[in-house]
N, C-alpha and C positions, 0 to 999 in steps of 0.2 A: 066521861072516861078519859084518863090519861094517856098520850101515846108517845112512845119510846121510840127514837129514831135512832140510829146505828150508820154513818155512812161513810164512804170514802169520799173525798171533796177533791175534784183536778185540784184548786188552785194552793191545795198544801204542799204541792210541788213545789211552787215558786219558794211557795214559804221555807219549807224544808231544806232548799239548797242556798236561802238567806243567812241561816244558823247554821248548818252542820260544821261550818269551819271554825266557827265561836264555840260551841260543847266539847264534850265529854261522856259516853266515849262515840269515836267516829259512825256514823253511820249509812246505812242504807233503805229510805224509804219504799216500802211497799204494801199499796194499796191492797185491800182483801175482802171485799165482800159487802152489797146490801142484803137485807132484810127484807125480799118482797114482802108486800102487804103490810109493814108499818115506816117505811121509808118515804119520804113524802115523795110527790113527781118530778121538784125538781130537783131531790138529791138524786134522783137515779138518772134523771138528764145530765145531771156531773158526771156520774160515773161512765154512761155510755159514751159523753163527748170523751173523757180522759181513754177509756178503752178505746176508739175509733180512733185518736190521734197517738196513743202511743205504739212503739215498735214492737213488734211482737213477735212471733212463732208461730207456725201452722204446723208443725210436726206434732203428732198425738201417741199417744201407749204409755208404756210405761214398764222398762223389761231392759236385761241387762247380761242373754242369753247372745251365744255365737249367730246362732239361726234369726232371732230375734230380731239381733243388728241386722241381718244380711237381706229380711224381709223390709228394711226402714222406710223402703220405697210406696211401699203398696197399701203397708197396714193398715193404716184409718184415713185412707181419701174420703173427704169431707167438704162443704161449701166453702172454706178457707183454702184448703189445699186439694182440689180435684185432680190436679195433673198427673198423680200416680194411684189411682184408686185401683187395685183390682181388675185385671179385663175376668170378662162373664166366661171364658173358655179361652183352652193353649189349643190347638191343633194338635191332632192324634197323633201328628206324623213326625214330634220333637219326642227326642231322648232324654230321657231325668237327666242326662251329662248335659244335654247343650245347656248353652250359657245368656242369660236374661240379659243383656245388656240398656232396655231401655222401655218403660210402659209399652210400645210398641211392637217393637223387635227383638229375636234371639240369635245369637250368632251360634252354628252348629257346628260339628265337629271336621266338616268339612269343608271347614270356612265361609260358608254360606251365610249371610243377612236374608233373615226370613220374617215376617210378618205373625206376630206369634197368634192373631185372629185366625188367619188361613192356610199358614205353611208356605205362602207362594216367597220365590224369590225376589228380592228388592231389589230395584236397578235403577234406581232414581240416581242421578250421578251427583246434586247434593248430599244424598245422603249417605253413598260408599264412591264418589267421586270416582275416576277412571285409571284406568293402569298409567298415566303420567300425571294425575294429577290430583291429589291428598284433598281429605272433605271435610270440612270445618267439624269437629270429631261431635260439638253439642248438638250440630242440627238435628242428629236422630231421638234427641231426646227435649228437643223444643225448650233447646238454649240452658238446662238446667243438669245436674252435677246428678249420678247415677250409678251407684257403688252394683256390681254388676250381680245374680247369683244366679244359682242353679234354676231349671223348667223343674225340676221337682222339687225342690225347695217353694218353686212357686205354686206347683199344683197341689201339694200341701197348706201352703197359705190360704188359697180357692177356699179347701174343702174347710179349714181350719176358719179362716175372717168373713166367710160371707156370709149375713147375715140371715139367709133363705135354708142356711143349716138346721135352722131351730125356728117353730112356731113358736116359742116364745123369748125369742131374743132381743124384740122391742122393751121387755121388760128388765132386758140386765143392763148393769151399770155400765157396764164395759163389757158390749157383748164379743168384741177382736181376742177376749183373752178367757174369757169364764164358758164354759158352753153349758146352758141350761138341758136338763134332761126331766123328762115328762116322768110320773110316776102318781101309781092310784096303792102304793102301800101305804099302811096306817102311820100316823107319827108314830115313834117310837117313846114305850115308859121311861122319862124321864129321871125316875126314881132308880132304875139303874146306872145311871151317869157313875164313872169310874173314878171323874175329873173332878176337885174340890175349884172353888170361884177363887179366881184371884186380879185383884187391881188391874182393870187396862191401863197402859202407861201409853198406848200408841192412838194419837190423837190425827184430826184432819179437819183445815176448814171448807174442804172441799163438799160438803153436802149436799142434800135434796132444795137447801133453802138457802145454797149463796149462790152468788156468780161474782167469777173471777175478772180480777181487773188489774193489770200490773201500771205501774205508775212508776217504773225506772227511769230515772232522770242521764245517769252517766252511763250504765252499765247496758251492751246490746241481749236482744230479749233470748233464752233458754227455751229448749223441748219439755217436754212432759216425762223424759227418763231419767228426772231426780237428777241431773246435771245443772253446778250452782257456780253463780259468779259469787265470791264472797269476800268481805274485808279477815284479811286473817295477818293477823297483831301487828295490824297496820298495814299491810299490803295489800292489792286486790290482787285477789286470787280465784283461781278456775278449779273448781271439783267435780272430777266426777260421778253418775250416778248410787256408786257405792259409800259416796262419802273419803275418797281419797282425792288428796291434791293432785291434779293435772302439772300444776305451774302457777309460782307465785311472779308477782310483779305481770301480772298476766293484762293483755291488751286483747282490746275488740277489736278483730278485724275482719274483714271483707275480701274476698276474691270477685273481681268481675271481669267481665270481656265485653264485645260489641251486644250479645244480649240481654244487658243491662240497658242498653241506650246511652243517651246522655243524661249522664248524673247531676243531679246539682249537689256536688260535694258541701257547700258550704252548708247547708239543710243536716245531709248525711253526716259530718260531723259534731252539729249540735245535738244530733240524736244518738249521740253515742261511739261513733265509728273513732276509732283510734290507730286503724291503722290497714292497708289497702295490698292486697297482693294482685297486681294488675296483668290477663293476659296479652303477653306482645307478640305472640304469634303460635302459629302450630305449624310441624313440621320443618319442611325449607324450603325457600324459595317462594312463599308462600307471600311475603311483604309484612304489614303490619296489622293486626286487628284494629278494624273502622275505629274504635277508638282508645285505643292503647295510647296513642302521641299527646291526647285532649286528657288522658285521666291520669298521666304521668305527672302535666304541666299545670293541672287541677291542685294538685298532690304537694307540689311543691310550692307550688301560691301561698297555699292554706297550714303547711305546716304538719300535713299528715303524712306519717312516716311511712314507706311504701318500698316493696319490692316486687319480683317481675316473674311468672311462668311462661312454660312451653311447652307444650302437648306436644309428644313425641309420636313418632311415625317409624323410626329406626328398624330396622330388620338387621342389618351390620353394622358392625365396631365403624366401617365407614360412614355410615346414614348418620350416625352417632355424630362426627366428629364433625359433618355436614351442619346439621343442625345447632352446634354448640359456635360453629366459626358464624354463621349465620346470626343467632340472638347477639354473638358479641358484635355485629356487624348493625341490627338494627337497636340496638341499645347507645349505640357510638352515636347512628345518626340520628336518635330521639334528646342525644345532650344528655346522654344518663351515663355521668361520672361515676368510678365504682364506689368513691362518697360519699355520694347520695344515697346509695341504696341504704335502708334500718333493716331491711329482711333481705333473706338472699332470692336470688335467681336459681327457683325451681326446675327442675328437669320432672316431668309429669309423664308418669309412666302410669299407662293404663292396657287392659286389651284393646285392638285399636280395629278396627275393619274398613278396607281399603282394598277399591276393585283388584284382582289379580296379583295380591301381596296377602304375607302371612304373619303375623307376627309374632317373634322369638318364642319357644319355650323353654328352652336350655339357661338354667340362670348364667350358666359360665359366660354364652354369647352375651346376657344384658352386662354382666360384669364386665366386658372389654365395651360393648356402646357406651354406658356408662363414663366408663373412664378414657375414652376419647372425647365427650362430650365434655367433662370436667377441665381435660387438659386445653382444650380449645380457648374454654373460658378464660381457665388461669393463665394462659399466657397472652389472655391480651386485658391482662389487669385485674380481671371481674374473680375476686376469690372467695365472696360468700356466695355459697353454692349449698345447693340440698334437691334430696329428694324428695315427691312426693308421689303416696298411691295410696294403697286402702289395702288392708290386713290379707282376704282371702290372695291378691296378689301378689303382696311381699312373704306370704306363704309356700307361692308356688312358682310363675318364672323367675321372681326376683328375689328367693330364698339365696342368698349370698351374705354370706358378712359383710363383703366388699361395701353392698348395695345399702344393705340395714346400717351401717356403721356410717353415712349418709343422709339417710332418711329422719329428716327430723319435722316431715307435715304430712300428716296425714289424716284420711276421711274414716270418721264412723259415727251414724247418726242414732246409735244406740248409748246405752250407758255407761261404757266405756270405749277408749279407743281399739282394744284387741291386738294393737299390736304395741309393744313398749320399746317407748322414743327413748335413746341414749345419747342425742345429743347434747350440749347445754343450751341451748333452746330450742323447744319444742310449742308446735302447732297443731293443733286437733281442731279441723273443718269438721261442727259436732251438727248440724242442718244445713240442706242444702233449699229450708225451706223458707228463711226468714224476710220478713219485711222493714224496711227501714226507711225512712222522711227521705225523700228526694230520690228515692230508686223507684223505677216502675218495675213492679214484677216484687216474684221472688228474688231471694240473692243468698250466696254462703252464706254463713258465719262460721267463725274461727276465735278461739281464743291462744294465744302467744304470750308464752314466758317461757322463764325459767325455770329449767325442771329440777323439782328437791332431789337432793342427792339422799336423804331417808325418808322414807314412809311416813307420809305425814295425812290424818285423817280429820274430820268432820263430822259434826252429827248434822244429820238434816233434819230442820226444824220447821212446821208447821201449826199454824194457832187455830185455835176454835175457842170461842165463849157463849156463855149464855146469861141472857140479861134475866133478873130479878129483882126480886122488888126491893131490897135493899141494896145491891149492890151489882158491879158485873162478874160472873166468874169466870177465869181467863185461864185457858190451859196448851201449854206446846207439847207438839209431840217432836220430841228427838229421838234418831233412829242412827244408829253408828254401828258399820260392817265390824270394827275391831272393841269399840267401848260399850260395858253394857252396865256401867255405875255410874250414873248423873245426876248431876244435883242443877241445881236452875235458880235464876234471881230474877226477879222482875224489878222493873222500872217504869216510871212514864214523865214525857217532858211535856208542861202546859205550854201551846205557843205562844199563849197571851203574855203570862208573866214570865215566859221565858226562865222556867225553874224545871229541875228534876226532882222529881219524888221518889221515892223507893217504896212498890208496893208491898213484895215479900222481899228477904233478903236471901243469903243461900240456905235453901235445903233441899231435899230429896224429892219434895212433893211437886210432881210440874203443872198442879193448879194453885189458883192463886183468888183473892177475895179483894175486889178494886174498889174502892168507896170515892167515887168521885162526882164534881158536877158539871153541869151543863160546859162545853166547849171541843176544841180541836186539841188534837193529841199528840205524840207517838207514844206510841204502848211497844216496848224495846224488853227483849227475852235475851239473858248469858245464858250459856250451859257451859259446865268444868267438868272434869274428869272427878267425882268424888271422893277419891285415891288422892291424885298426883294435882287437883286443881290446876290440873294444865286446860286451857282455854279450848274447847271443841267448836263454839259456834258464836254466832251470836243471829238475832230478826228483830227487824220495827216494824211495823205499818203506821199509818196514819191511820185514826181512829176520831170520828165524829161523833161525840153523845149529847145527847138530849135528850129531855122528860119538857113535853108540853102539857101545862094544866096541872094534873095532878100525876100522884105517883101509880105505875099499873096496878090494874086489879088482882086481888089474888087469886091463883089459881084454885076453879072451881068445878071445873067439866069432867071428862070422863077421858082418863087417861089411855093414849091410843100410840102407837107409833107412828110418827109422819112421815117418816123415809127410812132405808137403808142401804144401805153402799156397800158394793164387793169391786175389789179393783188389783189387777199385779203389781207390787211395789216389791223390782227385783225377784224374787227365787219364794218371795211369802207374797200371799192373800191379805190385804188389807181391809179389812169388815167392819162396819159400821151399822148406828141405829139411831134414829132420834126420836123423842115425843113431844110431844104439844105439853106436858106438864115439865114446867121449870124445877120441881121440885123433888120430881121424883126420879129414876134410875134404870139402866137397862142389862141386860146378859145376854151373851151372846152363846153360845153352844153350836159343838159340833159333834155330829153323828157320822160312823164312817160303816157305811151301808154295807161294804163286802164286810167287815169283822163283825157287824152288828153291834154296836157299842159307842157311845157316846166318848171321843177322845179329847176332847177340848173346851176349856168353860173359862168365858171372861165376865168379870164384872165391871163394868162401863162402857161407854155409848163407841170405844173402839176397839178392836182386838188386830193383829198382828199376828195369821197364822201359816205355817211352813206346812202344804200340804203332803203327803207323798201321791203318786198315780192312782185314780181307784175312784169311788161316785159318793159324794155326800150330801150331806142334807145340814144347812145352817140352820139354825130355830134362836128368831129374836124374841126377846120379852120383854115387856114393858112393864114396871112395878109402882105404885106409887111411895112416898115418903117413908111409908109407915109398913113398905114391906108386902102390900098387898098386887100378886098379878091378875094384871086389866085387859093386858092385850098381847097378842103372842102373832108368829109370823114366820115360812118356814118357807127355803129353796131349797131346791137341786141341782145339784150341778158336777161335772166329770170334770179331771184334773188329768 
């Protein structure tokens, strides 16, 4: 018998950035998937070593809701990312008002640091430091970046992500977002379906039978809520989860302080890092962070472009102007010219908790802190200046023009940033979860550019294929918030003879029929606007095929489903189904249990559907070639 290997190989990396400056058109490599059970052991030793040395992300979901983002902390703590999973109980005795400031702790309305296990109060003088003397603001959150929300926002999350909600949550794909519901009613007659089948166009290689492997060579690694680094008509550019441009000319950067440790920059910027926002201090009086002097003088060694925060403490326009004569004070004596700086010197305003001090709610007071803090700077040279905070804040004490007309970096580890940056360059800290070569720990990431002055979108594009015994079939799903006409071209580049092929050219259909043989690849997907052929996207991967022996056998078993997939992708349900028969086809359907009535019917192995609130029932089926159903398969679930 013949066996078909399918794999990603590390060392196409190398390869891959040997050529890309020699072709047409530019690209970006990304690995995608073995084949358990016909991959041999040591393509999938490739893949695990390329996965285990490349930079990655531990932030998980996949949602693009206000609440959504506000939960980013908690969602899906996991063996990569435990530090913010979920605590198992708030204390009875916090207010849905008080405010979550960190996995551990809530700050209450009374300005209290409390312990959100016990309610007891915190008096650790690290960790809300004494009435003379300011507390490194990360320690309460074990050195890591913490966009703050609500105890009932989070006691929602509890009831909402913990998996103990549902005896059968082991079974969902993504049990943080789908809540399974138990039910002994009969399937419903199909024969009343209201819905006529029509072409799934929404594809995903994410299934029951790959594992993910990203193999970014330049680009620092993305979350799971549809937020893309992308080459867009020649620039790299930052998208967010909806498929709109962030900022073009866009750079990977980094925020660190002393809980990073010591970096080996030179490592960090072969993995991608492009550019460093370093903290030099918090509050005043404070001196420098342990290594704010060492990551400055790193920075400028190496040629990576870098600028400077300061976690503010301010209560008064005077604290303000304290801390602003102060950073120009330790910036003077770090040898940091205001030339030097590529990004500015943030003012980092957050809720701050500090024994026997309050901090502002009146935006008018941050408006005068603010602009003492500015004027401090400016006149001792220093005039790239900006704010930074995160949405629910610049919502509320820092609702000022003054302020927003300033802010050009800001946190949000959801699918979009929530709050829209007006400056001409803007910064969106989009995980505060990432990994990267030479950092211990977690670290920010941030992407920086320049922000489009029109609306400018994206499709997000995802591959899946399946191998046959003539050939492979290759299909992208592109998914665009404002385009819903697309057409697609495929390509593939052999790396041996260093040639492109053209597998289809443009049309409508985003599957595709590859006749190719044994070797290493990139298999490279366009998508245009089928209108206006204006450029929406473009994806490669690297792609390993082989047929050892002979060619596979034909399919001959008993046609069954081998997995299916329900997962949020933004404001729709993403659904999926596979079978073991190469040949044959699947529908998806949906049943919406309060109307009694089948609403929705796909035909292929993915659908794309907009739920409204209410309890349904999916029913997969599985057909063979010739139109005959073999196997069928049905959940429930509340929305």
């Amino acid at each position: 018998m013949g066996q078909i290997i399918v794999r990603v190989i590390a060392s196409l990396v190398s390869v891959a950035a040997a050529f890309v400056m020699n072709v047409s058109p530019s690209i970006n490599v990304e690995g995608r998937g073995v084949f358990e059970g016909s991959a041999s052991s040591s393509s999938r030793s490739s893949l695990r070593s390329a996965k285990n040395n490349a930079i990655k992300s531990a932030d998980n979901g996949n949602s693009n809701s206000a609440e959504d983002n506000r939960l980013n902390g908690f969602a899906d703590g996991d063996a990569n990312n435990p530090d913010f999973k979920l605590p198992s109980k708030v204390a009875s005795s916090f207010k849905n008002s008080d405010e979550v400031v960190s996995s551990k702790y809530a700050l209450t309305s009374t300005g209290h640091l409390k312990s959100l296990k016990t309610g007891d109060i915190v008096t650790d003088p690290k960790i809300i430091g004494t009435k003379d003397k300011q507390p490194d603001p990360l320690a309460k959150s074990d050195g890591r970046r913490f966009t703050p929300i609500t105890v009932g926002d989070l006691r929602k999350a509890i009831r909402r992500y913990n998996p103990t909600n549902s005896a059968n949550s082991a079974n969902s794909a993504n049990p943080s977002k789908v809540r399974l519901i138990s039910s002994n009613q009969p399937i419903p007659d199909e024969s009343k379906s209201s819905a006529k089948a029509k072409d799934s166009t929404i594809l995903s290689s994410k299934t029951a039978t790959t594992t993910d492997g990203v193999v970014r060579k330049a680009y620092l690694p993305v979350t799971n809520y549809g937020v893309e680094w992308e080459d867009y008509n020649g620039s790299q550019s930052f998208f967010d989860g909806n498929g709109n441009m962030f900022a073009y000319n866009a750079r990977g950067v980094i925020d660190v302080s002393e809980h990073q440790h010591e970096i080996d920059w030179a490592a960090a910027k072969a993995a991608g890092v492009e550019g460093a926002i370093i903290r030099i201090s918090y509050g005043w009086d404070n001196g420098y962070d342990k290594y704010a002097v060492r990551n400055i003088n790193e920075c400028k060694r190496l040629g990576i472009p870098f600028g400077v925060y300061v976690y503010s403490y301010a209560e008064t326009p005077s604290d303000g102007a304290s801390e602003g004569a102060d950073v120009a004070r330790l910036l003077q004596g770090a040898g940091v010219n205001p030339s030097d700086l590529s990004y500015p010197v943030y003012y980092d305003l957050e809720r701050w908790e500090w024994a026997g001090h309050q901090p502002p709610t009146d935006p008018y007071v941050y408006q005068n802190i603010v602009a003492s803090w500015w004027n401090q700077l400016a006149s001792a040279g220093y005039t790239n200046l900006g704010v930074y905070s995160y949405a629910n804040y610049l919502n509320g004490p820092l609702n000022s023009q003054y302020i927003h007309d300033r802010t050009s970096w800001v946190a949000s580890y959801g699918a979009t940033t929530l709050f829209n940056i007006t400056t001409p360059l803007g910064g969106w800290q989009y995980t505060s979860s990432g990994s990267v070569s030479g950092i211990q720990g977690n670290v920010d990431l941030n992407a920086f550019g320049t922000r489009p002055t029109t609306a400018t979108s994206r499709a997000h594009i995802d591959f899946t294929w399946i191998i046959r015994s003539d050939d492979i079939a290759v299909g992208a799903a592109a998914s665009s918030s404002i385009y819903n006409h697309m057409e697609y071209r495929w390509l593939a580049y052999d790396l041996l003879n260093k040639q492109w092929k053209t597998i289809s050219d443009w049309s409508v259909s985003n599957w595709a029929s590859w006749v190719t043989s044994n070797g290493d690849y990139w298999l490279h997907c366009d998508v245009r606007d089928s209108f206006t052929k204006k450029p929406l996207g473009n994806k490669t991967i690297a792609f390993h095929y082989e047929i050892q022996n002979a060619p596979a056998p034909v399919f001959t078993g008993d046609t069954v489903i081998s997995g299916t997939y329900a997962a949020w992708r933004g404001s729709n349900v993403l659904l999926g189904a596979t079978t073991n028969n190469p040949n044959g086809y699947t529908i998806i359907k949906i049943y919406d249990y309060n109307a009694k009535q089948w609403v929705s019917q796909f035909k292929g192995p993915w659908a794309l559907w907009s739920p409204k609130p209410g309890i349904y029932w999916t029913h997969f089926e599985a057909y063979t070639s010739n139109g005959t159903l073999k196997d069928t398969k049905t959940y429930a679930f509340g929305v």
